[in-house]
PDB file of N, CA, C and O in Angstrom:
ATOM      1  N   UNK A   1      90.974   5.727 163.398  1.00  0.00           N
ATOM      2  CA  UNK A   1      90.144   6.691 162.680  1.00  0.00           C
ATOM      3  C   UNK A   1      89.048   7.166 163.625  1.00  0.00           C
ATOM      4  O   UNK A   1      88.245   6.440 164.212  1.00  0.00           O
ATOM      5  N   UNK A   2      89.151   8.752 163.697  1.00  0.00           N
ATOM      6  CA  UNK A   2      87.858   8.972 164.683  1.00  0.00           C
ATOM      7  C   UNK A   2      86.118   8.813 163.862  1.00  0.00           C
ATOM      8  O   UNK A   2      85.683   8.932 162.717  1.00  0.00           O
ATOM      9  N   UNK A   3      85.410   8.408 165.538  1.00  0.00           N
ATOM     10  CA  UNK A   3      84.385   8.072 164.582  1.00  0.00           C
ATOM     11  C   UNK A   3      83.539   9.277 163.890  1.00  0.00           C
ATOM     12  O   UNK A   3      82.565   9.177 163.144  1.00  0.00           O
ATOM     13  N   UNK A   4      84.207  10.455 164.364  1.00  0.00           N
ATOM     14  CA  UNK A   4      83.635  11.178 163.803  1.00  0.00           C
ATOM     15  C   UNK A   4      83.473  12.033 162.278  1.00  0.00           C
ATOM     16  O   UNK A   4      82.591  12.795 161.883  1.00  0.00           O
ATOM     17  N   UNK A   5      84.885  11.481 161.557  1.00  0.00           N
ATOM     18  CA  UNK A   5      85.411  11.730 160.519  1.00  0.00           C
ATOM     19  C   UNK A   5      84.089  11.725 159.630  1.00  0.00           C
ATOM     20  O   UNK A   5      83.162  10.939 159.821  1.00  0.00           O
ATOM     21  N   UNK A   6      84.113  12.564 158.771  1.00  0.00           N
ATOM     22  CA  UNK A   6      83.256  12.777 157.742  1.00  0.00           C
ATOM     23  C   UNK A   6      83.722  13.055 156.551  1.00  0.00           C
ATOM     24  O   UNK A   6      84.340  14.114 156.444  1.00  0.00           O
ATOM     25  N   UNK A   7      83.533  12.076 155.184  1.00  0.00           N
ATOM     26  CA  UNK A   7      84.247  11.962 154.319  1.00  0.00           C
ATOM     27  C   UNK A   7      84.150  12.688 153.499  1.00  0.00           C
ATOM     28  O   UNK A   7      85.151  13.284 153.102  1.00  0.00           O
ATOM     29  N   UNK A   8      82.661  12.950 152.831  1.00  0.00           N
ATOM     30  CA  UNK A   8      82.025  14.150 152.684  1.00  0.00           C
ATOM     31  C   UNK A   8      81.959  15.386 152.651  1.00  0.00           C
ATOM     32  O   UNK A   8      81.623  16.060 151.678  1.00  0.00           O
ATOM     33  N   UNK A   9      82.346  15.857 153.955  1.00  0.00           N
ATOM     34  CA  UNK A   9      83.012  16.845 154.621  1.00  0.00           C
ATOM     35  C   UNK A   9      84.372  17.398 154.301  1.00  0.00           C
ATOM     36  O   UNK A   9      84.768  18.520 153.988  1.00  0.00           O
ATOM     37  N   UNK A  10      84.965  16.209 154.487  1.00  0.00           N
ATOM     38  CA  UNK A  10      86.622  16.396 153.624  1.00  0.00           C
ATOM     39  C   UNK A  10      86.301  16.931 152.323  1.00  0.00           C
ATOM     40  O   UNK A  10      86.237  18.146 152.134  1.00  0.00           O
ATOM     41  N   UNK A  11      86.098  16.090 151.433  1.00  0.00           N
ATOM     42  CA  UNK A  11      85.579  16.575 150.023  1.00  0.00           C
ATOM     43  C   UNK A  11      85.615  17.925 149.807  1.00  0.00           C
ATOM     44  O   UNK A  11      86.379  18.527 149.053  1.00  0.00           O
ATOM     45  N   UNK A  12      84.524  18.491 150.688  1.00  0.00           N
ATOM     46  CA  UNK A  12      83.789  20.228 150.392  1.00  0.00           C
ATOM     47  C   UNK A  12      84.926  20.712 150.733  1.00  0.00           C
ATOM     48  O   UNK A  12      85.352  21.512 149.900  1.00  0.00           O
ATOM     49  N   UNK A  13      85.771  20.505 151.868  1.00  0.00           N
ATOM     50  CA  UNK A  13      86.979  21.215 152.697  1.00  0.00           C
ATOM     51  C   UNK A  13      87.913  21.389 151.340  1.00  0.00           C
ATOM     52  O   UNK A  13      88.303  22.509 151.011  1.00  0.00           O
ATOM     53  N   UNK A  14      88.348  19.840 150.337  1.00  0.00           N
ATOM     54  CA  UNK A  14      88.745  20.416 149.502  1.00  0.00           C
ATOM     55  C   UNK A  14      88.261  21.523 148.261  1.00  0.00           C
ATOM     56  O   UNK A  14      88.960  22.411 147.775  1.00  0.00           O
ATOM     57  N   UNK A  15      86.976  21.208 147.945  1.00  0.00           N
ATOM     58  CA  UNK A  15      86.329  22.262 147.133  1.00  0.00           C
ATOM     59  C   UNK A  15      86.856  23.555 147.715  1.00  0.00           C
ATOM     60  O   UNK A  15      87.918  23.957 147.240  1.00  0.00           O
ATOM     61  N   UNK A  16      86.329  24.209 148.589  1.00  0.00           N
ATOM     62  CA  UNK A  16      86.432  25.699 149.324  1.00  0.00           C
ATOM     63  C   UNK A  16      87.642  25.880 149.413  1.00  0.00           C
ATOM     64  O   UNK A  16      87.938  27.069 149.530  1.00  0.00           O
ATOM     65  N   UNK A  17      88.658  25.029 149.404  1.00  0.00           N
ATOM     66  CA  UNK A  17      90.208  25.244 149.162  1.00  0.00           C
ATOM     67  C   UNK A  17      90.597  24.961 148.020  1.00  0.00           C
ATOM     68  O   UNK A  17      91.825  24.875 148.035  1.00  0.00           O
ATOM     69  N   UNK A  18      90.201  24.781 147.083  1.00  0.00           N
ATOM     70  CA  UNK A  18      90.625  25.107 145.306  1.00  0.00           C
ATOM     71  C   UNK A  18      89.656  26.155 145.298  1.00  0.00           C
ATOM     72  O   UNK A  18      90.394  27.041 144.868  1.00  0.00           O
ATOM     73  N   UNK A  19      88.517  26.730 145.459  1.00  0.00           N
ATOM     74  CA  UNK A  19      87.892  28.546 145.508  1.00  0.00           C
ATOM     75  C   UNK A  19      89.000  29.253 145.794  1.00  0.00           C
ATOM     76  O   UNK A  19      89.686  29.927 145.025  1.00  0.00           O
ATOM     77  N   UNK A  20      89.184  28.985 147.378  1.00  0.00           N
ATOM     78  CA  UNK A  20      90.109  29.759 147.826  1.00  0.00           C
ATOM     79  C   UNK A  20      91.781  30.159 146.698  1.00  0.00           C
ATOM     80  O   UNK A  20      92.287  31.274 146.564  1.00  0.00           O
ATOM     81  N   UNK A  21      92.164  29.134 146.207  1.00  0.00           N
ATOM     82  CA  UNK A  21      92.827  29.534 145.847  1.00  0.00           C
ATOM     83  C   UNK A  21      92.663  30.207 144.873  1.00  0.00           C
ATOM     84  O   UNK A  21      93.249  31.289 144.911  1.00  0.00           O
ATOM     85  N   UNK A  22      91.996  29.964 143.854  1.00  0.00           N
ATOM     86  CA  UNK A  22      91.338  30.351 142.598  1.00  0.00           C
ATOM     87  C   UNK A  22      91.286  31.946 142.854  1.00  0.00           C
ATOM     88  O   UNK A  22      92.022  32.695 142.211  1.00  0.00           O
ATOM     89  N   UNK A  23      90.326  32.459 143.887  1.00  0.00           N
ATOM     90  CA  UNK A  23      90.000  33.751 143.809  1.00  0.00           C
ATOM     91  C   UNK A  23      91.230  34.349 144.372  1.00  0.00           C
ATOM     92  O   UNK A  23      91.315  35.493 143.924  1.00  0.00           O
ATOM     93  N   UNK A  24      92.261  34.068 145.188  1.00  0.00           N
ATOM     94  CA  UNK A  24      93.254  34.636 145.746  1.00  0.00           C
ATOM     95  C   UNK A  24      94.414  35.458 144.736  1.00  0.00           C
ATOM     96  O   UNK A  24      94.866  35.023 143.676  1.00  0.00           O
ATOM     97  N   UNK A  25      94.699  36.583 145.303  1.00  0.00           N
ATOM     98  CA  UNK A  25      95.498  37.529 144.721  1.00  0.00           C
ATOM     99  C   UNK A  25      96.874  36.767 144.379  1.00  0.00           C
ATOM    100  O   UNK A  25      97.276  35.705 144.856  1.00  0.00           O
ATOM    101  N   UNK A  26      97.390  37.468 143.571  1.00  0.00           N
ATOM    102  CA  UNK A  26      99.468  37.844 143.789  1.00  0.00           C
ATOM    103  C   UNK A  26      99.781  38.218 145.063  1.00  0.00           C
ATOM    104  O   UNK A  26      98.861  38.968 145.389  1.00  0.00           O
ATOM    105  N   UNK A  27     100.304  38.156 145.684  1.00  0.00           N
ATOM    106  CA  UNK A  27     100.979  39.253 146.564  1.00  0.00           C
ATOM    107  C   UNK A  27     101.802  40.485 145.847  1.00  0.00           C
ATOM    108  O   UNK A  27     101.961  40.563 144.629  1.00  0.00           O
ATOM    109  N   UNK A  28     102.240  41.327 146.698  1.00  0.00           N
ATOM    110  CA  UNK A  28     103.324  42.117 145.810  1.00  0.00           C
ATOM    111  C   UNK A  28     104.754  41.718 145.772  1.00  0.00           C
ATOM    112  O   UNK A  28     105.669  42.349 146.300  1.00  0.00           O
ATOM    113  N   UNK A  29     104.873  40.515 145.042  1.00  0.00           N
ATOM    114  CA  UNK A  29     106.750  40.246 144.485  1.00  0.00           C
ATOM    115  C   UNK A  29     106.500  40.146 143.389  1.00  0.00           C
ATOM    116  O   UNK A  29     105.448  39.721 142.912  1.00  0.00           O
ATOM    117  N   UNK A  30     107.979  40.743 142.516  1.00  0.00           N
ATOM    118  CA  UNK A  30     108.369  40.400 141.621  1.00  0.00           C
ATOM    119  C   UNK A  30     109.434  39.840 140.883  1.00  0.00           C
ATOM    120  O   UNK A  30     110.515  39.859 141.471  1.00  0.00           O
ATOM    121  N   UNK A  31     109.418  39.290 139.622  1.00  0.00           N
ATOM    122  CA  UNK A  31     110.423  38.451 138.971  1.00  0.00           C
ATOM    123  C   UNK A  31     110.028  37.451 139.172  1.00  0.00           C
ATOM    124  O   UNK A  31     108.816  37.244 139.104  1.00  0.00           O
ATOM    125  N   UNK A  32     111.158  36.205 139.579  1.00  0.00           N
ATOM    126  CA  UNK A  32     110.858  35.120 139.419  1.00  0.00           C
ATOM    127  C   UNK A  32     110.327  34.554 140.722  1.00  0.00           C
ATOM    128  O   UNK A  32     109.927  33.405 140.911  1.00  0.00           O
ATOM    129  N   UNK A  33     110.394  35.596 141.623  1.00  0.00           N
ATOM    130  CA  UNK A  33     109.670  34.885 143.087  1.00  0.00           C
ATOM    131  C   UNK A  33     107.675  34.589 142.683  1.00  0.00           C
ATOM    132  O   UNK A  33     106.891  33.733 143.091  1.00  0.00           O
ATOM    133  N   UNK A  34     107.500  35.814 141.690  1.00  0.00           N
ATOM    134  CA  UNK A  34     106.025  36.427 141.618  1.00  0.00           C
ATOM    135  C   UNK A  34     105.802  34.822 140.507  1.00  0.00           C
ATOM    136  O   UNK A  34     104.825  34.138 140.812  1.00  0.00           O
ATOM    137  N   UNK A  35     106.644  34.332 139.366  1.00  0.00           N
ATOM    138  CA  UNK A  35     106.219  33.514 138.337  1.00  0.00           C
ATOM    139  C   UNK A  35     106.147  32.048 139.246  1.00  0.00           C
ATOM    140  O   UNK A  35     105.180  31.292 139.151  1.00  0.00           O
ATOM    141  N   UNK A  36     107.198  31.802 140.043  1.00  0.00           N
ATOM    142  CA  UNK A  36     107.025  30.651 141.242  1.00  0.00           C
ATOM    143  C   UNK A  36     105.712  30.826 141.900  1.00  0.00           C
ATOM    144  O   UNK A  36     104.994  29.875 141.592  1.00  0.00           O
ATOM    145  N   UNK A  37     105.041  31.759 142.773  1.00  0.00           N
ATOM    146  CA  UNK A  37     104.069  31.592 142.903  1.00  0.00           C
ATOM    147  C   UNK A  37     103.108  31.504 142.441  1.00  0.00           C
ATOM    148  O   UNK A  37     102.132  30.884 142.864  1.00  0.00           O
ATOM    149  N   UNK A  38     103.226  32.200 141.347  1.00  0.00           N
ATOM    150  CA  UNK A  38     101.827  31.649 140.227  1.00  0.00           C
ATOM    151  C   UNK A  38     101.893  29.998 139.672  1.00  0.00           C
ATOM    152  O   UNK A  38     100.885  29.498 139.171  1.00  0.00           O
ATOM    153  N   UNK A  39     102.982  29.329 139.793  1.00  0.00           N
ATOM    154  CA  UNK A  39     103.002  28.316 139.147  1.00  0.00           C
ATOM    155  C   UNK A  39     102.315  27.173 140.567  1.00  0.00           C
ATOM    156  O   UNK A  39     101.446  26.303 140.520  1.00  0.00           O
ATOM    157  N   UNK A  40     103.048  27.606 141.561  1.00  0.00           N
ATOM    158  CA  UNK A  40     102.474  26.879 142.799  1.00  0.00           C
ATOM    159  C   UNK A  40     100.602  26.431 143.159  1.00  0.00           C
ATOM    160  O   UNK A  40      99.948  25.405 143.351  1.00  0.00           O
ATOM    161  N   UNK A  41     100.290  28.339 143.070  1.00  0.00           N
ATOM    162  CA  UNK A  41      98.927  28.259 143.174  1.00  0.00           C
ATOM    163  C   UNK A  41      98.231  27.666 142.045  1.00  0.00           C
ATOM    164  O   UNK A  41      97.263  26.982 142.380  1.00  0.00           O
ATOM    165  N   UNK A  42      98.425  27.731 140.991  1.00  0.00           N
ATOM    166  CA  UNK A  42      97.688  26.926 139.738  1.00  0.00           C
ATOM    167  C   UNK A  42      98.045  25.192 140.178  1.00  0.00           C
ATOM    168  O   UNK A  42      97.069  24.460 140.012  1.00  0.00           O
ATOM    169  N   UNK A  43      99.123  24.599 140.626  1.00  0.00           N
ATOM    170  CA  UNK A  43      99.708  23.500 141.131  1.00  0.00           C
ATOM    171  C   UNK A  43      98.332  23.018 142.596  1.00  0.00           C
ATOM    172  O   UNK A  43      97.678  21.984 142.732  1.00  0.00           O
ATOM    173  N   UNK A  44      98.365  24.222 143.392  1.00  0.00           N
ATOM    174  CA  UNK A  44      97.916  24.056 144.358  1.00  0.00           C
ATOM    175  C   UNK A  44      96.004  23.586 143.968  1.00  0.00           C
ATOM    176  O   UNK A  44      95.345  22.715 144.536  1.00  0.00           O
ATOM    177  N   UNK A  45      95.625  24.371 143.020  1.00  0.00           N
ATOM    178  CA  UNK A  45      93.923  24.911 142.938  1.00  0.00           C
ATOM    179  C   UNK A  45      94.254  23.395 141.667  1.00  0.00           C
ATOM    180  O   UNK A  45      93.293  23.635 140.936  1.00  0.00           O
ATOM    181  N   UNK A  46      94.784  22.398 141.151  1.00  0.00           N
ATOM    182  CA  UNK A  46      94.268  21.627 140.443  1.00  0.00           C
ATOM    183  C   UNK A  46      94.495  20.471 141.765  1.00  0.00           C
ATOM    184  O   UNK A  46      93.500  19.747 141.763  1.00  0.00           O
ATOM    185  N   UNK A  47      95.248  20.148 142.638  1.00  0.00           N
ATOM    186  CA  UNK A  47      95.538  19.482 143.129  1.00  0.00           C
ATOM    187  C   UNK A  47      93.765  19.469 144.122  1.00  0.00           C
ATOM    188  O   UNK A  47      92.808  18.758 143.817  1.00  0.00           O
ATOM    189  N   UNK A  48      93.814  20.416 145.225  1.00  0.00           N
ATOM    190  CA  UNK A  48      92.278  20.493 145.431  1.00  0.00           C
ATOM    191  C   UNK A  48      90.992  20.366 144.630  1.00  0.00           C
ATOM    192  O   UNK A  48      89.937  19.852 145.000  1.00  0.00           O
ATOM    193  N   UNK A  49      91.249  20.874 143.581  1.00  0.00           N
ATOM    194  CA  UNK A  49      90.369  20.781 142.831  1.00  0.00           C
ATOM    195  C   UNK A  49      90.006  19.069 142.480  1.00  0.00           C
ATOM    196  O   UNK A  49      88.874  18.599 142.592  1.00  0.00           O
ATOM    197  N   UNK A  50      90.904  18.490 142.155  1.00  0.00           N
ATOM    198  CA  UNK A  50      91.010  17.432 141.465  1.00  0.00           C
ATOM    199  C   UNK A  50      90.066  16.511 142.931  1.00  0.00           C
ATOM    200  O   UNK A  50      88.993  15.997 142.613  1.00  0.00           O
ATOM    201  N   UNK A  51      90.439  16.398 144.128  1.00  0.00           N
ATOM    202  CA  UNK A  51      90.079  15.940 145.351  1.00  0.00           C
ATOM    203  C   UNK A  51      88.474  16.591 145.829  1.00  0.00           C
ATOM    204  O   UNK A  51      87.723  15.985 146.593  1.00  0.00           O
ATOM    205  N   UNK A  52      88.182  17.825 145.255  1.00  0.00           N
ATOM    206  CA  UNK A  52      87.046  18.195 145.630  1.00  0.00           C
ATOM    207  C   UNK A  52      86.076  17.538 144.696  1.00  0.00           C
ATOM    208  O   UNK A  52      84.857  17.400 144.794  1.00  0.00           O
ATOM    209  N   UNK A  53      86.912  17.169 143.774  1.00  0.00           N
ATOM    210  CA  UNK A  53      85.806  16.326 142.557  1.00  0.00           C
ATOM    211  C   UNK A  53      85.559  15.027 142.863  1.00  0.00           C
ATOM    212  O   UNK A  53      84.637  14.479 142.259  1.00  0.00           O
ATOM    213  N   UNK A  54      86.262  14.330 143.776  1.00  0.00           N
ATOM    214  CA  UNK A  54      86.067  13.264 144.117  1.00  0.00           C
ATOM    215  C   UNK A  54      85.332  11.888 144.744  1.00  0.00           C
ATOM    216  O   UNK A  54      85.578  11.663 145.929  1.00  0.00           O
ATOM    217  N   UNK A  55      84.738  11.258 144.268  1.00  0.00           N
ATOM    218  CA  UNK A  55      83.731  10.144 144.992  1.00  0.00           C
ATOM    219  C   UNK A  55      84.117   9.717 146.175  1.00  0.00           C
ATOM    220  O   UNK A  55      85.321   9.496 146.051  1.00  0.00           O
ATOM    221  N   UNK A  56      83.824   9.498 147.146  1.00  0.00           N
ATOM    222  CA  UNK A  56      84.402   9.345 148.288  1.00  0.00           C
ATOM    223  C   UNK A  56      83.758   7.978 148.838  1.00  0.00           C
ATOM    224  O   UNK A  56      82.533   7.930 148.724  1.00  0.00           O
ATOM    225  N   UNK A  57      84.381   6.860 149.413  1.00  0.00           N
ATOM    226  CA  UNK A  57      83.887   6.155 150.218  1.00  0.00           C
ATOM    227  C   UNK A  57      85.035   5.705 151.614  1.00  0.00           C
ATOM    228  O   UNK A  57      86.258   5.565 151.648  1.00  0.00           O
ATOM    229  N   UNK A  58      84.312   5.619 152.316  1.00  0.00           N
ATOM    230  CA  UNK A  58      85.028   5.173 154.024  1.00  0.00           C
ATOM    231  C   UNK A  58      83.733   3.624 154.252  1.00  0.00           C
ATOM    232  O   UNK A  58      82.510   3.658 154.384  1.00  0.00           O
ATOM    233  N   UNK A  59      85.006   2.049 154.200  1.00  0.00           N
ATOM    234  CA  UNK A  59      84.735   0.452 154.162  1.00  0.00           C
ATOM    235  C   UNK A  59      85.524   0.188 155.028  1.00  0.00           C
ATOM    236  O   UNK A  59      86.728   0.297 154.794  1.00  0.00           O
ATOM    237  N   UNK A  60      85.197  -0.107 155.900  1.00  0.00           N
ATOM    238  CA  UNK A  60      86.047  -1.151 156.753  1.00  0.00           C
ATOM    239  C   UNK A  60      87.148  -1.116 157.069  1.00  0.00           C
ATOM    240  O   UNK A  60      88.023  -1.975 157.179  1.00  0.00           O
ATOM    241  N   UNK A  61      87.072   0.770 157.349  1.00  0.00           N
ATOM    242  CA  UNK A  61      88.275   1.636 157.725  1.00  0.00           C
ATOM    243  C   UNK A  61      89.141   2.034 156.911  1.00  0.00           C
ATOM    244  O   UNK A  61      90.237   2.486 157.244  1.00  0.00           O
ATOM    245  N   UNK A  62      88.557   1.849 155.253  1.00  0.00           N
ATOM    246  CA  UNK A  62      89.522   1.973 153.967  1.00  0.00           C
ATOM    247  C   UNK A  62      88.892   3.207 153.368  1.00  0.00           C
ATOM    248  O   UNK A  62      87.731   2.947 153.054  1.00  0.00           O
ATOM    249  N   UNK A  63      89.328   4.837 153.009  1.00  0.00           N
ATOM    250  CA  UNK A  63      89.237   6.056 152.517  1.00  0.00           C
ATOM    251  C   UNK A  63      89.026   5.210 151.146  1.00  0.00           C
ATOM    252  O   UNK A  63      89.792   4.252 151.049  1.00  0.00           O
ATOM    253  N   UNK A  64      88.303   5.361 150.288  1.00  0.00           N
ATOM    254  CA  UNK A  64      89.010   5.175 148.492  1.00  0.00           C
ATOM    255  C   UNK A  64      88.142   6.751 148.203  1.00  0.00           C
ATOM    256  O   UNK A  64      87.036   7.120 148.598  1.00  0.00           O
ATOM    257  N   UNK A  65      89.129   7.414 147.387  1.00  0.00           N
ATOM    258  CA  UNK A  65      88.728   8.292 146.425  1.00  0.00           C
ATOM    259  C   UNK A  65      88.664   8.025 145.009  1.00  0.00           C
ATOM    260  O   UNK A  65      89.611   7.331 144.638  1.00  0.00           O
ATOM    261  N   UNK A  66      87.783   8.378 144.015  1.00  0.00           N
ATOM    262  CA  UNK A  66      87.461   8.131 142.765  1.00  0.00           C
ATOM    263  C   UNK A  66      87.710   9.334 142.096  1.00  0.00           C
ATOM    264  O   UNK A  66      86.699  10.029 141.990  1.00  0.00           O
ATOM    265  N   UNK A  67      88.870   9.869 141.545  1.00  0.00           N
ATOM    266  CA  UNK A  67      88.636  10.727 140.662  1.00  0.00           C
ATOM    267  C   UNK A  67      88.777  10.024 139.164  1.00  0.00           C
ATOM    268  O   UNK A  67      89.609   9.162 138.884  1.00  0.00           O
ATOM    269  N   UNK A  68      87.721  10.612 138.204  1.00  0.00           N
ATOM    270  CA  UNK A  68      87.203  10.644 136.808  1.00  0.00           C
ATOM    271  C   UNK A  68      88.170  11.433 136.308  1.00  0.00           C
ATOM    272  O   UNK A  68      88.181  12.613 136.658  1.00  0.00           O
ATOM    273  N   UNK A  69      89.118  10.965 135.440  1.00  0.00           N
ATOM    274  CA  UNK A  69      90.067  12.021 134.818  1.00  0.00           C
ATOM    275  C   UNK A  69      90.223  12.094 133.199  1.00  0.00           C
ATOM    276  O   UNK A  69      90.898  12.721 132.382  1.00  0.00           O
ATOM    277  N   UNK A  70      88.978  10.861 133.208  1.00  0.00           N
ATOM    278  CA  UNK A  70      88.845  11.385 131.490  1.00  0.00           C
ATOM    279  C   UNK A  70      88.234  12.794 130.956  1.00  0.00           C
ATOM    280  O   UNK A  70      87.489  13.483 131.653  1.00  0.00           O
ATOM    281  N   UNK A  71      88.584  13.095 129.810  1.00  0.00           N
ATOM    282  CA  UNK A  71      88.214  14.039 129.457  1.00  0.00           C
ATOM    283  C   UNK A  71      86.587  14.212 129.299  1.00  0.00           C
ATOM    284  O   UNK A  71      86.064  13.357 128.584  1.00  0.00           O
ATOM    285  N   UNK A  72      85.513  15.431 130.003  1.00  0.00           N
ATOM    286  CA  UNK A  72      84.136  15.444 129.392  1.00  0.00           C
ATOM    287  C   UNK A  72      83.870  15.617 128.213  1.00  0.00           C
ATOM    288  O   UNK A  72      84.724  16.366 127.737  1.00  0.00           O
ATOM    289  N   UNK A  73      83.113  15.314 127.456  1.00  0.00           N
ATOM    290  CA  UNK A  73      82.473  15.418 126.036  1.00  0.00           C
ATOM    291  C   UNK A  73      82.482  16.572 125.540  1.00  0.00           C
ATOM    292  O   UNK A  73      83.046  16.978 124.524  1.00  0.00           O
ATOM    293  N   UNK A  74      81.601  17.299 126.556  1.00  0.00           N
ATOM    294  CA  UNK A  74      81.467  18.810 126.573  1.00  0.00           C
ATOM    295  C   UNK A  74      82.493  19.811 126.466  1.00  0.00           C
ATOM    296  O   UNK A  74      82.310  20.820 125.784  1.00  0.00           O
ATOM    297  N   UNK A  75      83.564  19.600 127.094  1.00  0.00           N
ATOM    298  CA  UNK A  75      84.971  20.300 126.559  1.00  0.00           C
ATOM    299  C   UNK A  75      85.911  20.069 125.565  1.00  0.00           C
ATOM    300  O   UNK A  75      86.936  20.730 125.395  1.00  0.00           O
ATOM    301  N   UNK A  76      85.531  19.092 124.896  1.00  0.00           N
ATOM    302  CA  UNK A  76      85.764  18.644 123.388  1.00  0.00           C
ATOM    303  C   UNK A  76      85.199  19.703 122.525  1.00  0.00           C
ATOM    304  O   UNK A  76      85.724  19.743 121.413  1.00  0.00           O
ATOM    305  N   UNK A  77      84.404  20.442 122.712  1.00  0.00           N
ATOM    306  CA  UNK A  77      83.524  21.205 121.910  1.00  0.00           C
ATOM    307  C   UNK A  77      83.306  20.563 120.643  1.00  0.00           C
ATOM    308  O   UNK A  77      83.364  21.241 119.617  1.00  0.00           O
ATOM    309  N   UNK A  78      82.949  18.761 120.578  1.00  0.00           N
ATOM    310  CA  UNK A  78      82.136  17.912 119.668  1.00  0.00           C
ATOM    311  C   UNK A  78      80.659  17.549 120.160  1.00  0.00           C
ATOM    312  O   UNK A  78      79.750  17.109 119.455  1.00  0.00           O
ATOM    313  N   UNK A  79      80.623  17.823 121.491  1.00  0.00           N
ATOM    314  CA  UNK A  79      79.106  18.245 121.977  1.00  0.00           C
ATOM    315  C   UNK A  79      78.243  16.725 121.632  1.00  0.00           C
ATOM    316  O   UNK A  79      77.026  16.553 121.700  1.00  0.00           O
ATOM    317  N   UNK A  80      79.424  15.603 121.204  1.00  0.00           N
ATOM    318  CA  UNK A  80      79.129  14.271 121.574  1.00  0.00           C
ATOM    319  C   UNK A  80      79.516  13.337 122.555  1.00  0.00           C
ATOM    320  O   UNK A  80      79.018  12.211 122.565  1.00  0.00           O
TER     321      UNK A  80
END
């Protein structure tokens, strides 16, 4: 592992790459090439996403990521 790795860093790299995908166009295909790629990029922007949300620690040369995948309160719209 270089010592320069920054875990942190990774993290945001994934954030700005679930943006990226998020704001990114269609291209121009259609049919089922155009519905494959929409299914990919939504595939792609939860997968980053999910990693940009992530707690990060680097121990004794061990990565652990923490993603929280319970549901928030707040999107319950029970606002408990």
């Amino acid at each position: 592992m270089p010592e320069e790795f920054d875990p942190a860093a990774m993290v945001e790299r994934f954030r700005a790459r679930a943006a990226a995908v998020r704001s990114r166009g269609l291209p121009p295909i259609e049919g089922p090439e155009r519905k494959r790629f929409a299914e990919q990029a939504q595939l792609d922007y939860m997968d980053y996403a999910m990693l940009g949300d992530a707690e990060v620690a680097l121990e004794d040369g061990i990565l652990t990521l923490r993603v929280d995948l319970r549901p928030h309160p707040e999107a319950s719209g029970t606002g408990q």
